[in-house]
GUKENU-76800 format. One record per residue (C-alpha): residue in three letters; x, y, z. Coordinates in pm, whole numbers, padded with zeros to 5 digits, always signed. Layout:
BEGIN
ALAXYZ
...
END
This chain:
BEGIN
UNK+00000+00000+00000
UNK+00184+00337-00074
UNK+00191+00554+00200
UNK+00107+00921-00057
UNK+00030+00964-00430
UNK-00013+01296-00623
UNK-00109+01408-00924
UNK+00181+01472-01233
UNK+00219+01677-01478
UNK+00434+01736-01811
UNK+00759+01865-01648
UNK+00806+02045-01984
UNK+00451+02241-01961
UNK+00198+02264-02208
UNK+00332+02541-02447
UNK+00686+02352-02500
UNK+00733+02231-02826
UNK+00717+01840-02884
UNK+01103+01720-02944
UNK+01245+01600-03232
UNK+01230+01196-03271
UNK+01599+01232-03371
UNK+01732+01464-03088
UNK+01501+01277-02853
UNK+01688+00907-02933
UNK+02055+01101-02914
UNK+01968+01287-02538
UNK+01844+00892-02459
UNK+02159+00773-02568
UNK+02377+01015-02435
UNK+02202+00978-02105
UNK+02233+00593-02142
UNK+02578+00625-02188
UNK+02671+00878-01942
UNK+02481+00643-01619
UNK+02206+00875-01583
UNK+01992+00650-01335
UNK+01809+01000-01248
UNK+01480+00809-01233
UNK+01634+00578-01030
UNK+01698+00842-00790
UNK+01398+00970-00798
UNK+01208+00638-00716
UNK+01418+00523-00483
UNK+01396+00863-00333
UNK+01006+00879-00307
UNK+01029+00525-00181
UNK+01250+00679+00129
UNK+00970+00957+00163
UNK+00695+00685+00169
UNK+00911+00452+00435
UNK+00947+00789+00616
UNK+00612+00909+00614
UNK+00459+00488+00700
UNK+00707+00472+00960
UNK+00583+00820+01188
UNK+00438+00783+01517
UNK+00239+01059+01434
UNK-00071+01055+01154
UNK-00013+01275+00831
UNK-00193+01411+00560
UNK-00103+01700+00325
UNK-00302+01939+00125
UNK-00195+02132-00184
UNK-00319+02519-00244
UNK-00634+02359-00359
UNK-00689+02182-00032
UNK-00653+01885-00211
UNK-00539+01564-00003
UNK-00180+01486-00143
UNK-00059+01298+00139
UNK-00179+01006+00388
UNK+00044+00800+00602
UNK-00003+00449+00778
UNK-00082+00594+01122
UNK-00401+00850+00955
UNK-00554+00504+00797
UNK-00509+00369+01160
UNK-00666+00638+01329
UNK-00969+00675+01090
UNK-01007+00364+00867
UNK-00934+00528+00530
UNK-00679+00413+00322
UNK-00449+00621+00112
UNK-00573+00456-00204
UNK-00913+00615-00092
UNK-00780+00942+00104
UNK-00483+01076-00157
UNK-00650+01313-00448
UNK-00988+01409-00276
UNK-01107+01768-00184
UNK-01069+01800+00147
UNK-01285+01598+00401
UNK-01641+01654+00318
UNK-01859+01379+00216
UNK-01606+01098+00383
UNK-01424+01208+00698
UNK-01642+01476+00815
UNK-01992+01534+00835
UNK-02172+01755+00602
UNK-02236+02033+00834
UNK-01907+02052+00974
UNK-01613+01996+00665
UNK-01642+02334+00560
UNK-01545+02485+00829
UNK-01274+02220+00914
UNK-01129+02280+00549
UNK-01149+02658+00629
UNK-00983+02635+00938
UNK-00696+02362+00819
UNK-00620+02598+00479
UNK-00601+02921+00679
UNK-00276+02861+00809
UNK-00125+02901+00502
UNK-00152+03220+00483
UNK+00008+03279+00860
UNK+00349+03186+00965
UNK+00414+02952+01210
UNK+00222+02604+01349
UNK-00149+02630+01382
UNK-00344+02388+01679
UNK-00718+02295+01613
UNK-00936+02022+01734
UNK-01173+01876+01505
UNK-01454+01596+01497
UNK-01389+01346+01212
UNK-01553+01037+01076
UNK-01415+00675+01105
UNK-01483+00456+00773
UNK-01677+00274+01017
UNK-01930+00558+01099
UNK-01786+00638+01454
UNK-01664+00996+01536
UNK-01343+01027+01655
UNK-01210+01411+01834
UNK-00840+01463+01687
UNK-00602+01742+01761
UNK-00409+01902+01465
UNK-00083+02058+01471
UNK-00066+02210+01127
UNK+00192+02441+00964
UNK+00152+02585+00567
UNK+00422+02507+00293
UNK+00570+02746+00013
UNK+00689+02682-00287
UNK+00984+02781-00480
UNK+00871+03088-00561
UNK+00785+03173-00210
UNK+00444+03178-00269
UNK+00162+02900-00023
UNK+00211+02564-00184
UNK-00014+02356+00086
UNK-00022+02308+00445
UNK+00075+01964+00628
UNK-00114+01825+00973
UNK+00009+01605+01215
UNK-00327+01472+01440
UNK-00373+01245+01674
UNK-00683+01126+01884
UNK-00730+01374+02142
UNK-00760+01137+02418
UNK-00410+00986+02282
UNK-00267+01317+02370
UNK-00396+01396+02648
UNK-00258+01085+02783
UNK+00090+01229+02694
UNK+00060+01514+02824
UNK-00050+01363+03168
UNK+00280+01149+03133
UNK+00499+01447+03087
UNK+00289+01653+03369
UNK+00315+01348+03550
UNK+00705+01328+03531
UNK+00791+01657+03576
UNK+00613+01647+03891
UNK+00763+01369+04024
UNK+01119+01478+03936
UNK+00988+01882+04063
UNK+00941+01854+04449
UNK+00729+01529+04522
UNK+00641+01408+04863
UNK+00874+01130+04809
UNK+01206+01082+04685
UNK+01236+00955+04326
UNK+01574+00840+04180
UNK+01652+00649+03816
UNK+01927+00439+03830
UNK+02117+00315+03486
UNK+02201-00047+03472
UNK+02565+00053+03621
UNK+02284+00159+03947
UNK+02465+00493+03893
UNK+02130+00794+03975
UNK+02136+00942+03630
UNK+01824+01132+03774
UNK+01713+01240+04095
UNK+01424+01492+04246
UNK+01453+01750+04512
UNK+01319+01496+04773
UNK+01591+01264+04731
UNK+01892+01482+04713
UNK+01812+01567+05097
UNK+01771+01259+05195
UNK+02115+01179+05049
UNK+02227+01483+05219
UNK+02374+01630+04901
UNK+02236+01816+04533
UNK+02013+01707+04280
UNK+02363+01760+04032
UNK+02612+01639+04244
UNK+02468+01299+04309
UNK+02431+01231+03964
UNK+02680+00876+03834
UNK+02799+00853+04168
UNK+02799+00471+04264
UNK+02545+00399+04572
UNK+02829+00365+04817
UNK+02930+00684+04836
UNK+02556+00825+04944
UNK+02463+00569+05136
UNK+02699+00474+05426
UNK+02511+00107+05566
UNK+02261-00097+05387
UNK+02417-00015+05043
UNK+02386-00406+04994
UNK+02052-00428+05036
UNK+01966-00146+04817
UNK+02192-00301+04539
UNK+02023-00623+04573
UNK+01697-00505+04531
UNK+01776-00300+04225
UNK+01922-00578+04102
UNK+01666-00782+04136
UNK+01460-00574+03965
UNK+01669-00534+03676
UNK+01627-00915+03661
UNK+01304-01065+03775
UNK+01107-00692+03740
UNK+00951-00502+04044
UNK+00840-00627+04366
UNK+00439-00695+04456
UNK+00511-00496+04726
UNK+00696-00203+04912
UNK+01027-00277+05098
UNK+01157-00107+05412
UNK+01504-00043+05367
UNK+01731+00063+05658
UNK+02042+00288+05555
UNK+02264+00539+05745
UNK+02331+00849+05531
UNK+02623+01088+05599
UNK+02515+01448+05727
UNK+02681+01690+05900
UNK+02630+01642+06272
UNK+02768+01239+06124
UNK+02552+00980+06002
UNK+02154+00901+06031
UNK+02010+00550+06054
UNK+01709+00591+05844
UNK+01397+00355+05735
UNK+01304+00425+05373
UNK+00958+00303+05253
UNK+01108+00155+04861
UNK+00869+00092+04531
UNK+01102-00022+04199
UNK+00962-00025+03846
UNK+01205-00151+03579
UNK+01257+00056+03296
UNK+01241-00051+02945
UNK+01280+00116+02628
UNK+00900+00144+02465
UNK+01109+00175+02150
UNK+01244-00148+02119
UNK+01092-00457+01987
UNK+01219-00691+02285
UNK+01224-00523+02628
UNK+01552-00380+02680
UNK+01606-00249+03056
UNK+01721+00099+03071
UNK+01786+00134+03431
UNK+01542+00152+03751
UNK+01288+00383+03907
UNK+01325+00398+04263
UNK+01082+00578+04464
UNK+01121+00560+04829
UNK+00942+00807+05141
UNK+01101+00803+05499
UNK+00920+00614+05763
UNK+01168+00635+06036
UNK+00965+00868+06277
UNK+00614+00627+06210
UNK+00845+00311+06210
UNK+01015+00376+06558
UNK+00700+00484+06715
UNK+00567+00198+06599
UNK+00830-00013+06762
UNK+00827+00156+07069
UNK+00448+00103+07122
UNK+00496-00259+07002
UNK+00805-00257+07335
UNK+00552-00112+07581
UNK+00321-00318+07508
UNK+00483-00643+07524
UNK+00658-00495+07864
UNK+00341-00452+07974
UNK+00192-00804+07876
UNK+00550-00928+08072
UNK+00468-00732+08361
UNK+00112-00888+08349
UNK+00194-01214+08287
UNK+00468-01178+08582
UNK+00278-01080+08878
UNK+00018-01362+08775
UNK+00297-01595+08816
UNK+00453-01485+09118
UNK+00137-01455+09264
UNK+00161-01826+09252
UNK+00475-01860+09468
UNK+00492-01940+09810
UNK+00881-01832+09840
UNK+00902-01474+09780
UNK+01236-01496+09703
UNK+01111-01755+09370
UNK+00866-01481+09303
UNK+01157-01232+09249
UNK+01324-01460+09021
UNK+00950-01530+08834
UNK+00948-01098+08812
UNK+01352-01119+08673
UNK+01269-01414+08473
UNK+00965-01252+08285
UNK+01172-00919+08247
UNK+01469-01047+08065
UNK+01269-01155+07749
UNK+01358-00900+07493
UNK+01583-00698+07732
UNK+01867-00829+07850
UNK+02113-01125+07839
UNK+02218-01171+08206
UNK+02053-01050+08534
UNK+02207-01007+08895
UNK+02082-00954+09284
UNK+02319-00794+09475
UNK+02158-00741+09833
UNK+02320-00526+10107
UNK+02525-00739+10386
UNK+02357-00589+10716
UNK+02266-00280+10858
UNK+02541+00034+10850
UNK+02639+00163+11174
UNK+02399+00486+11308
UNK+02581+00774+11236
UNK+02793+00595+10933
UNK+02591+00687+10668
UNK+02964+00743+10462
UNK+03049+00361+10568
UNK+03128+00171+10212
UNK+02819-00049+10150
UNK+02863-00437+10105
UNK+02632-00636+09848
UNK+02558-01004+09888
UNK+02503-01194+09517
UNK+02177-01377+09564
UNK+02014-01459+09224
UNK+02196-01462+08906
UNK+02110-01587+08536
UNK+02344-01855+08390
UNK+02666-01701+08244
UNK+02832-02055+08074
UNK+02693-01903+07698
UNK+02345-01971+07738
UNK+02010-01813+07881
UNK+01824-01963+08160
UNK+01625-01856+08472
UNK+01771-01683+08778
UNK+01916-01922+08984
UNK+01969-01815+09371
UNK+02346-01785+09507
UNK+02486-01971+09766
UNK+02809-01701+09857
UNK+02759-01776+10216
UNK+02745-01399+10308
UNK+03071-01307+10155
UNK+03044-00979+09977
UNK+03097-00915+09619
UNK+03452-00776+09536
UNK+03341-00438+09369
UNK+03560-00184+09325
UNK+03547+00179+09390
UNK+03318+00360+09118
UNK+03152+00075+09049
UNK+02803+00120+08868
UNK+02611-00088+09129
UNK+02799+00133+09405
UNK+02680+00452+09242
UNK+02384+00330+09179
UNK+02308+00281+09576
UNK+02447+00620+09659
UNK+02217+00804+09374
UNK+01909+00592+09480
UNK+01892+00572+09115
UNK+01985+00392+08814
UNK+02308+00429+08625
UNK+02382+00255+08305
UNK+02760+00137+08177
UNK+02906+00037+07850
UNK+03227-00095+07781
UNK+03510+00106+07573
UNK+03418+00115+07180
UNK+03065-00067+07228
UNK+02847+00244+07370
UNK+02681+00378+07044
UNK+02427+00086+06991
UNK+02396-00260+06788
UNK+02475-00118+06419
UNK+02873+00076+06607
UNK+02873-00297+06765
UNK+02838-00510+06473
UNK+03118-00248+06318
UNK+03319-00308+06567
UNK+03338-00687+06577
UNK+03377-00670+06205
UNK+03642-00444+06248
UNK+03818-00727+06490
UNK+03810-00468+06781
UNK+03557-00659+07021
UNK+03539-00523+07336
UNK+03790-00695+07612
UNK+03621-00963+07846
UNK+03835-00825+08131
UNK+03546-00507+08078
UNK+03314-00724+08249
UNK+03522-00969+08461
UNK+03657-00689+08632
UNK+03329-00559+08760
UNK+03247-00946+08848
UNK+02978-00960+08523
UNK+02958-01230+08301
UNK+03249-01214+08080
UNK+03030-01183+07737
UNK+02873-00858+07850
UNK+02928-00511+07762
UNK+02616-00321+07874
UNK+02482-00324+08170
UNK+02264-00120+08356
UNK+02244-00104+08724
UNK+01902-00042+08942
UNK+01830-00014+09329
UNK+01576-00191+09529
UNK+01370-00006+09718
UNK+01110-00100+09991
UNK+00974+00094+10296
UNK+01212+00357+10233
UNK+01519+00219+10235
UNK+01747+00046+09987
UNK+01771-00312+10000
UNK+02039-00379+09745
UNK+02078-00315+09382
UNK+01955-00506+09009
UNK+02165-00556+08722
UNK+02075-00599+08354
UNK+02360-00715+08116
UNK+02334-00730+07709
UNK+02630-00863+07513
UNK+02762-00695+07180
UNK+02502-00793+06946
UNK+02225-00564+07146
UNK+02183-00186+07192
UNK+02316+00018+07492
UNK+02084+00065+07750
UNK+01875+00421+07722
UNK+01644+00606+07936
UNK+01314+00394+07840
UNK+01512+00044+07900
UNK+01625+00247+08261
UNK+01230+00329+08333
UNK+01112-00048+08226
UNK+01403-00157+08477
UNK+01272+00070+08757
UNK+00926-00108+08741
UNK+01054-00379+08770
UNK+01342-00332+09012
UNK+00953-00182+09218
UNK+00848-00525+09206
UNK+01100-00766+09264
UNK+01229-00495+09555
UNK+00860-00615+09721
UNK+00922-00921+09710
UNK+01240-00905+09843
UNK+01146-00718+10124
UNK+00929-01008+10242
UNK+01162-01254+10199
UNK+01392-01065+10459
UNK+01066-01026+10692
UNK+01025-01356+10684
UNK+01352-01486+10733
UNK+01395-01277+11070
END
């Protein structure tokens, strides 16, 4: 099917005289002999414009100063049923592609921009072979001749809906990559940002320009793995059902942020290829940190609270009160801490000594042999515990308070932990064995039991490296339950007078 026809003419004109048979066979021999292949040229040349005009995107049609069609591509038969065959070398639309009442003003309108310079935009309704009515939007610009004078005018249309879909796409992008609500990033295959909106550069701490073909590792401190896997992934196997949570620290300038980030992928492919070729990866991610550690601290109080519950059921139950503080220690390390100790104070101090060094008495204590287990009671058979000057269950006494301890190199949480050991810097046993702890820990936090008034000896909660330091919530949980097992501990003593 040819993708235009028009109408031709003599190229000598009318009033040229006819050639002489003679001259005629010489110029047709000279032209033989000198490789002319000029209408060669010439077909293989319209053939080009015909490949050109079958192959747009876009559908065609031309008019010449008569406004009649010269011109009619693959994409206008799509769009409206006609064929060239039946579109090229008719007047204009009326009695086909437009109804009666409305081609001539669509012919008026298409042929007036001839006459004016510049590209001309018009909507019109037109006629599908099939009877339907179909709203297109023309772009249409007029042509001059040689001369300078109109020649025609060519219009690119498209279904108006068709449009308006791209220009929702293009709104749509230059939204997203303006100042969205979340952070949007493309990565290349190399997972190099090639672009990046306003959202993301702060959460990367740096420009929308400056981030650009830098690799991953270089914006995002920890949990550059993870987001490397999952764009590779999706480079692979396509994107995800769902969101991912992501956790990465970021560099900023009061040092780095450990930060949750919400994560959607799409894999991008070319639309202009016939097999899917990837061109890189949307990422679109929103931080969640604030929402995602509230929501684990409600998640902690509440399970504290179920522990607590659950705990004073069970200790309810016991006829020792002293098995009753264990139940309260037992129920309180779950999700805490590693090791727990009872130190309880050796006697009375003199009256008047209130500056006489205090002696504590081990009486419970968790297993420390590399395993968890209930608290056991101690038989020491009243010798004290060999603490030191300073130490945290000494100041804890004298502040009626709680004090909390980490060793050397381990006091900035889990994630500075797990650096640490993977660093081959673990903190030194002798940390611990020193203050008589289990040799494994390196937090600890240190409560005192009160009762009546006074201060009946003091709590410890350990954690080894692979936990947290302790922090003011862990030291209020602690408290409450330091309240409790304090109680119970004050009966024992009444009973055992």
């Amino acid at each position: 099917m040819s993708a235009s026809r028009s109408e031709t003419t003599d190229p000598r004109g009318p009033d040229e005289p006819e050639p002489d048979p003679e001259s005629e066979s010489g110029a047709g021999a000279d032209a033989g002999a000198g490789g002319g292949g000029g209408a060669e040229r010439d077909d293989a040349g319209s053939d080009l414009l015909a490949a050109l005009l079958d192959g747009m995107d876009a559908a065609l049609c031309a008019f010449d100063a008569q406004g009649v069609i010269t011109h009619w591509n693959r994409e206008a038969e799509r769009i409206l049923g006609w064929s060239a065959e039946e579109a090229v070398g008719r007047q204009g639309f009326a009695g086909w592609a437009a109804r009666s009442a409305d081609a001539d003003e669509v012919q008026a309108r298409l042929m007036a921009v001839m006459e004016t310079p510049g590209r001309q935009v018009d909507e019109f309704a037109l006629l599908r072979k099939d009877g339907g009515r179909v709203l297109i939007r023309t772009q249409s610009s007029g042509m001059r001749g040689a001369d300078g004078k109109p020649a025609g005018v060519y219009s690119a249309f498209s279904e108006v809906h068709e449009q308006i879909d791209l220009e929702r796409s293009i709104a749509l992008s230059e939204a997203l990559f303006d100042d969205a609500s979340w952070g949007v990033v493309l990565v290349d295959v190399d997972l190099r940002p090639t672009v990046v909106n306003g959202y993301a550069a702060r959460a990367f701490g740096s420009g929308r320009v400056s981030v650009l073909g830098r690799p991953l590792g270089e914006l995002v401190v920890q949990g550059v793995e993870e987001v490397e896997a999952a764009l590779h992934h999706v480079l692979a196997e396509g994107a995800p059902k769902s969101p991912a949570e992501l956790w990465v620290s970021v560099p900023t300038a009061d040092g780095e942020r450990r930060r949750c980030w919400r994560s959607g992928f799409l894999r991008l492919a070319s639309p202009l290829a016939e097999e899917p070729v990837p061109l890189g990866v949307g990422w679109m991610f929103q931080d969640v940190t604030e929402s995602k550690l509230a929501a684990q601290e409600a998640d902690r109080l509440r399970f504290r609270s179920s522990q607590l519950y659950r705990a004073g059921r069970a200790a309810a139950e016991c006829e020792d009160p002293l098995e009753a503080a264990t139940v309260y220690l037992d129920f309180a390390l779950a999700g805490f801490a590693d090791h727990a100790l009872i130190d309880l104070v050796a006697g009375e101090r003199p009256d008047g000594a209130a500056a006489a060094p205090v002696r504590l008495v081990r009486v419970v204590e968790t297993p420390s042999g590399g395993g968890s287990g209930p608290g056991m009671p101690v038989e020491t058979g009243g010798i004290p515990v060999r603490y030191v000057t300073g130490h945290p269950a000494l100041q804890a006494m004298d502040r009626n308070g709680s004090v909390r301890a980490s060793a050397p190199g381990a006091s900035a949480g889990s994630a500075a932990s797990a650096q640490t050991q993977a660093a081959g810097a673990v903190p030194s046993p002798t940390w611990a064995t020193s203050r008589q702890w289990p040799a494994d820990s390196v937090h600890a936090l240190c409560t005192v039991l009160r009762s009546r008034g006074r201060s009946l000896g003091v709590v410890t909660f350990l954690r080894g490296a692979s936990r947290a330091a302790f922090e003011r919530p862990d030291a209020v949980y602690a408290e409450d339950v330091t309240i409790r097992v304090a109680a119970a501990l004050d009966l024992f003593g009444v009973l055992s007078d």
